[in-house]
C-alpha positions in Angstrom: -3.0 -14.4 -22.6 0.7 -13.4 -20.8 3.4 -15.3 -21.9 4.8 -18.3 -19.7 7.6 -20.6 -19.7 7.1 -24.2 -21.9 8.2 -27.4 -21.1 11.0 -28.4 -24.3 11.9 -31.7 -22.8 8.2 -33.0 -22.3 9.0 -34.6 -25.6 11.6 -36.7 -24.0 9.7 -38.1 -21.2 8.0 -41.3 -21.6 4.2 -40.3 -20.0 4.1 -37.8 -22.8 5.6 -39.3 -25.4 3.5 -42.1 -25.5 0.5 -40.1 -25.7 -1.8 -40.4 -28.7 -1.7 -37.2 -30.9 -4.8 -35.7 -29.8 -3.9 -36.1 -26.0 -0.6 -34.3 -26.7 -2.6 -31.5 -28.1 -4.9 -31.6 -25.2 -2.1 -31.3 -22.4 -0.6 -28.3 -24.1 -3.9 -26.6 -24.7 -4.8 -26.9 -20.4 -0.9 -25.6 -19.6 -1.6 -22.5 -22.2 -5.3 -22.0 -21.1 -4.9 -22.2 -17.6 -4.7 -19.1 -15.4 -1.4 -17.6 -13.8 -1.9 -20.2 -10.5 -2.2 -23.0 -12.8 -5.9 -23.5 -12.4 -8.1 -24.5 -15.4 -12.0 -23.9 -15.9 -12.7 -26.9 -16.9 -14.2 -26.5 -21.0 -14.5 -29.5 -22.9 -16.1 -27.7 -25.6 -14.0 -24.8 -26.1 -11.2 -27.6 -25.5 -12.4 -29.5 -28.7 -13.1 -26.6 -31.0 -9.6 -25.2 -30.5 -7.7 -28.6 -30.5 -10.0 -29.8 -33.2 -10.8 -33.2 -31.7 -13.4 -34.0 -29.6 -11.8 -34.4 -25.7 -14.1 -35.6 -22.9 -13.8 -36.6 -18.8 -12.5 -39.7 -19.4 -9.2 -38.0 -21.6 -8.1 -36.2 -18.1 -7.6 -39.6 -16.8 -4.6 -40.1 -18.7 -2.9 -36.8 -16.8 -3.6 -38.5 -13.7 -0.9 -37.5 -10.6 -0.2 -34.5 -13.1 -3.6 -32.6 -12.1 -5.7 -32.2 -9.0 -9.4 -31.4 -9.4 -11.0 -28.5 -7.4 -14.7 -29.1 -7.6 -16.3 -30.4 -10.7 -15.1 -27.4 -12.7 -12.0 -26.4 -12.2 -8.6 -28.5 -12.3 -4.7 -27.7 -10.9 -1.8 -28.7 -12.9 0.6 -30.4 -10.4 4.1 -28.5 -10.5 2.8 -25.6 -12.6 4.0 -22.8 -9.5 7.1 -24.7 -9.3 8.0 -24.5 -13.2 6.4 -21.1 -13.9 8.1 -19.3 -10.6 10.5 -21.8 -8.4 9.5 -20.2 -5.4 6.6 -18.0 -5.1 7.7 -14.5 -2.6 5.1 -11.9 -1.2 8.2 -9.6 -1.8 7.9 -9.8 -5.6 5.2 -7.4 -6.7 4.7 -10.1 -10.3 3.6 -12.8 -7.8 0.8 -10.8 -6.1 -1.4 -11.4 -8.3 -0.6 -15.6 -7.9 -1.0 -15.4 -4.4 -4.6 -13.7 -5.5 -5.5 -16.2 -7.7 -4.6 -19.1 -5.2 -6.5 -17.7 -2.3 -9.6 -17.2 -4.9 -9.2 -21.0 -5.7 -8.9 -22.1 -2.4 -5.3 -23.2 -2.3 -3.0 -22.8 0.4 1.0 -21.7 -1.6 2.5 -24.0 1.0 1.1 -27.0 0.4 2.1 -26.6 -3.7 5.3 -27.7 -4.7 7.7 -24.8 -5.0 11.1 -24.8 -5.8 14.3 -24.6 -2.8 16.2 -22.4 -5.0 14.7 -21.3 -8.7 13.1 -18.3 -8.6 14.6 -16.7 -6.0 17.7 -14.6 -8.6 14.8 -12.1 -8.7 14.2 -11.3 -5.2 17.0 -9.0 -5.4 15.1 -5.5 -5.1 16.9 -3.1 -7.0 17.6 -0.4 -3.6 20.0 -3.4 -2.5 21.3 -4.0 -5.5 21.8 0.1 -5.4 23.3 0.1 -1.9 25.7 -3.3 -2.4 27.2 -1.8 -5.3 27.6 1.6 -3.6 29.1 0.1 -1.1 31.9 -2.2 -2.3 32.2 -0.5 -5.7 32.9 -1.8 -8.7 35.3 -3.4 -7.9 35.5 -8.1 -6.9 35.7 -8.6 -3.8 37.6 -11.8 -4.2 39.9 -10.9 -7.1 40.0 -7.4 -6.7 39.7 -6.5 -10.4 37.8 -3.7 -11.4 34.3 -5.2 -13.2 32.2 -3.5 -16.2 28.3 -3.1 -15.6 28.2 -6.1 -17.6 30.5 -8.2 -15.8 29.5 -7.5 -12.3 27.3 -9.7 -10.5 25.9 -10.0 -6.9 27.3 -13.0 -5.1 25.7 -14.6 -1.9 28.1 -15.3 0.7 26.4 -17.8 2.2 24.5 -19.9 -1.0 21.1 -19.7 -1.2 20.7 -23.4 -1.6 21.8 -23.6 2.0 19.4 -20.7 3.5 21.2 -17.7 2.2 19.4 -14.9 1.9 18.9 -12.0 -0.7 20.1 -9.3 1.4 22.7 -6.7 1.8 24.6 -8.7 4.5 24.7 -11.8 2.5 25.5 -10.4 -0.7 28.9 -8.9 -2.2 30.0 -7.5 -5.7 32.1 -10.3 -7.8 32.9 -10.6 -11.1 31.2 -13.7 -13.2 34.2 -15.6 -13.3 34.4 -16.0 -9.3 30.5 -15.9 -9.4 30.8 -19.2 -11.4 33.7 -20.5 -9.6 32.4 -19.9 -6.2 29.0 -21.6 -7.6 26.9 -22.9 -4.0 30.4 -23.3 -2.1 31.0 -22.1 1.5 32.7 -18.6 1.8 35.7 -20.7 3.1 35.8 -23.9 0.7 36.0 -21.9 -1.6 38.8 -19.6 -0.6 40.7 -23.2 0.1 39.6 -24.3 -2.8 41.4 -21.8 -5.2 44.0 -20.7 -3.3 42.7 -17.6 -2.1 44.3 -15.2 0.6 43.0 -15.6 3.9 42.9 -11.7 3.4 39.3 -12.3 1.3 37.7 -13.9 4.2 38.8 -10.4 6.5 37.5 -8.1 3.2 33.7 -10.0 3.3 33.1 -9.9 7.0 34.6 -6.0 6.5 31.8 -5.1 4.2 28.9 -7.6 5.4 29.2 -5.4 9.0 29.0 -2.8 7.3 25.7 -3.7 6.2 25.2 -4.6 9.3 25.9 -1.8 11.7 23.7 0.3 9.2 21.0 -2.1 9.3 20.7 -1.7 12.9 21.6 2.0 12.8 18.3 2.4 10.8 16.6 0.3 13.2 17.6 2.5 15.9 16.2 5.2 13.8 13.1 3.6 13.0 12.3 2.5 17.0 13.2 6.6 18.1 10.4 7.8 14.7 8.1 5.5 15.8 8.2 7.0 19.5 8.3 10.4 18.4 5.3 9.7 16.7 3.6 7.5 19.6 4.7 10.7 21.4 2.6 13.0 19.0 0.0 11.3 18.8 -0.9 10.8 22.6 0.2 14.8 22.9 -2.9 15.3 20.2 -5.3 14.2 23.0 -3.7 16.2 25.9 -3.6 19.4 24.2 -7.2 19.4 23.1 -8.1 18.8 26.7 -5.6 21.1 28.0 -6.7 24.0 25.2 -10.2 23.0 25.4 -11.4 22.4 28.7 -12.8 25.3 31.0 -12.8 25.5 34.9 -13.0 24.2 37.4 -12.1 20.6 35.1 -8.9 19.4 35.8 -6.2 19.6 33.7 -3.8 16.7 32.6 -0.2 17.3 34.1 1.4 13.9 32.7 0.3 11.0 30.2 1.0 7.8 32.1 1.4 4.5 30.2 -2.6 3.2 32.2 -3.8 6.4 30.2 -2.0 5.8 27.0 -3.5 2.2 27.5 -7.1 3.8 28.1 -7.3 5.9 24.5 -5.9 2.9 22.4 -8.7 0.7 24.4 -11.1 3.3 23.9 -10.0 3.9 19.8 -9.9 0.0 19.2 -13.9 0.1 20.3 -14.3 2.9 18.7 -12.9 4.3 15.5 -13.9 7.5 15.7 -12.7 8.6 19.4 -10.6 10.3 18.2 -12.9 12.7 15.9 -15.3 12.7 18.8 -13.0 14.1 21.4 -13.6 17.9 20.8 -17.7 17.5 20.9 -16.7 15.2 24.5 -14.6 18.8 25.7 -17.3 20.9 24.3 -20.7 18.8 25.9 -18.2 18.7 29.2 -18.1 22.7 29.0 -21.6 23.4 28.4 -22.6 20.9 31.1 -23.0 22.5 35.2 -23.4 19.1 36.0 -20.1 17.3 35.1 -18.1 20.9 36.1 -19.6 20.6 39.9 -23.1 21.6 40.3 -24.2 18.1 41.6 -25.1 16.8 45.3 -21.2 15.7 45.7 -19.8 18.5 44.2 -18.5 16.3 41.7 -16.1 17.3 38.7 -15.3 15.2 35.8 -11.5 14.5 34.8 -9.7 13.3 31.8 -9.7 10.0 33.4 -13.4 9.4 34.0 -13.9 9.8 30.1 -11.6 7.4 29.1 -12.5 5.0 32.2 -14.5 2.6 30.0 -16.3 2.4 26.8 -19.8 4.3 28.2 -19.1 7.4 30.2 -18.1 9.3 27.1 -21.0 7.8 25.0 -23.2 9.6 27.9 -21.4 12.7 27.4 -22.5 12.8 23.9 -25.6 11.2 24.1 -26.3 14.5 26.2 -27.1 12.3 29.9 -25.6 15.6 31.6 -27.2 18.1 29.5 -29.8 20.3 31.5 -28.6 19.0 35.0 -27.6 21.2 38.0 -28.5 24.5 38.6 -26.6 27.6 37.1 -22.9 27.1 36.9 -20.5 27.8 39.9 -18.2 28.4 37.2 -18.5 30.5 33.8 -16.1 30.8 31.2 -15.5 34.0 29.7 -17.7 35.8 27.1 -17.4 34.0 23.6 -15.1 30.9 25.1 -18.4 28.6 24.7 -17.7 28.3 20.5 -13.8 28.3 20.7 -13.4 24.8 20.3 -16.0 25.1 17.1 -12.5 25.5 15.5 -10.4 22.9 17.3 -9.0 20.7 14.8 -9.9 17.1 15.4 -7.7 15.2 17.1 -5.7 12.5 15.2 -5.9 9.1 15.7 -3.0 6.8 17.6 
C-alpha cells in the first residue's frame, strides 16, 4: 500500500469528532484502503476483521456528502484528488497512473474537485528548472545577491493563483526571502510595495524575452524539421517510382500538394501503402497491359494509382496480369527482379 497524505485536523472538525469510536475507525480504514483515485471496493467483511467491529450499509450513511457510490460495489471519497494532489496534471508522470484509475472507474478528472493552486509546485520539470537557472544564474533577480543551491528558489512572475504558469517565461531565480515577500503579489505591487528600483521591472522582462525569443526560435526550428521530414517522406514515394518504374511509364517530374493529398488519403485507408508500393511498381512492370498494349494505347501514371482507393488494389490483386499481347516495350535483361531489393518505402 503507497504512502498518502492524512488528515491531522479531522480531529478538530465537528462531523468527525462526534463520531462513535468504531465509525472513526471505519473512516480511516476506507481513506487507507482506498486506491490512488480515491475509489473503494466496497468490503464489509474485510472492513470488520481489520477494524475489529462489525460495520454494515447502514454505517456509510453517516459519511454521507463525504462519499459518492459508483455502483453497488465501489464508493468515491469526496475531496480525496483535491487532498492527496491539489490539482491533478497529465504533465506529471506520478499522476498517470490517477488519471488511469479514474478512467477505469468511470470518472471524468474535471468534474472532481481539484485544487486552483496546491499541487502545482511540482509541475516544475527539472529541464526548466535547468534552463531558468542557466539562464539568470545564481544570482536574485530582485535583490541581486548571489544565492546558495539551498537558498535559490524559482519565482513566478505572474502568481499562479492568478493563471501563472510553470514555465520558463513566467518564472525567475530569487532568493527565499523575496520568494516569501513577493508571496502571490503582482510583479509591480510588489516592486511598489518594497521600494524596489524600477530597474527590477526592466531586469524581468529582460530575461522573460529571453525565454521567449528562444521559445519561438525552437519553434521555428521545430516547423522547418517537421518539413524536412514531410519533405522526406513524400521523396520516399517518388524515388521508388522514379528508380523503379520501366518504360514507356511516365515518370514523376514534381510532387504537387493534390498528390501529397492522394498518398496520405491512400495511407489513412490503408496502412500498409506504403509497404505495398514496390510490389504496385513491380506488377506495373511485369504488366503489357498497364505499359500500353491495350485498344487505347493506354499507359498508367503515378497518378492513376493513387487516384482512389481501388486501382492500386487491382494492380495487386493481378486484374492486369496476362492482358495485352507481347510488350511494345522490354526492359533490359535482369531489370525484371531489381526492385526484389528496393527497400520499402516509409510511411508519411
Amino acid at each position: 500500500m503507497p504512502k498518502r497524505f492524512t488528515d491531522t485536523n479531522k480531529w478538530n472538525k465537528a462531523w468527525y469528532r462526534k463520531l462513535p469510536v468504531k465509525l472513526k475507525a471505519f473512516w480511516q480504514y476506507i481513506c487507507d484502503n482506498c486506491d490512488s483515485s480515491g475509489v473503494w471496493e466496497i468490503d464489509y467483511e474485510l472492513a470488520s476483521f481489520q477494524i475489529g467491529e462489525d460495520v454494515i450499509e447502514i454505517d456509510l450513511e453517516q459519511f454521507a456528502g463525504k462519499i459518492t457510490y459508483l455502483g453497488d460495489d465501489k464508493l468515491f471519497i469526496n475531496g480525496f484528488i483535491e487532498f492527496q494532489y491539489g490539482r491533478l496534471s497529465q504533465d506529471c508522470k506520478p499522476h498517470i497512473p490517477v488519471y488511469k484509475l479514474l478512467d477505469k472507474h468511470g470518472i471524468e478528472p474535471d468534474s472532481v474537485s481539484q485544487s486552483s493552486t496546491m499541487g502545482k509546485t511540482h509541475n516544475i520539470s527539472k529541464s526548466t528548472r535547468a534552463y531558468v537557472i542557466k539562464r539568470d544564474g545564481k544570482v536574485c533577480t530582485y535583490c541581486l545577491k548571489s544565492v546558495s543551491n539551498f537558498n535559490l528558489v524559482l519565482d513566478h512572475v505572474k502568481p499562479r493563483i492568478n493563471g501563472g504558469v510553470d514555465a520558463e517565461e513566467n518564472l525567475i531565480v530569487s532568493c527565499r526571502s523575496c520568494n516569501s515577500k513577493k508571496s502571490d503579489f503582482s510583479l509591480e505591487a510588489f516592486v511598489e510595495r518594497e521600494g524596489l528600483s524600477k530597474d527590477v521591472l526592466d531586469r524581468v522582462s529582460e530575461r522573460l524575452s529571453v525565454s521567449l525569443e528562444e521559445k519561438e526560435q525552437d519553434k521555428e526550428k521545430v516547423k522547418e524539421q517537421d518539413k524536412e521530414k514531410e519533405r522526406t517522406s513524400y521523396q520516399l514515394f517518388v524515388d521508388a517510382w522514379n528508380d523503379g518504374i520501366s518504360d514507356p511509364v511516365p515518370k514523376i517530374q514534381k510532387l504537387n500538394q493534390k498528390r501529397k493529398n492522394k498518398i496520405n488519403y491512400r495511407i489513412a485507408e490503408d496502412p500498409d501503402f506504403a509497404e505495398k508500393f514496390p510490389q504496385i511498381i513491380k506488377k506495373i512492370n511485369n504488366s503489357a497491359f498497364l505499359k500500353g498494349d491495350n485498344n487505347n494505347s493506354w499507359v498508367v501514371n503515378f497518378d492513376w494509382v493513387i487516384a482512389n482507393d481501388s486501382n492500386y488494389i487491382k494492380i495487386l490483386e493481378g486484374n492486369y496480369d496476362g492482358k495485352g499481347s507481347k510488350p511494345k516495350f522490354e526492359s533490359a535483361k535482369g531489370d525484371e527482379n531489381k526492385y526484389d531489393n528496393y527497400e520499402t518505402v516509409h510511411k508519411v
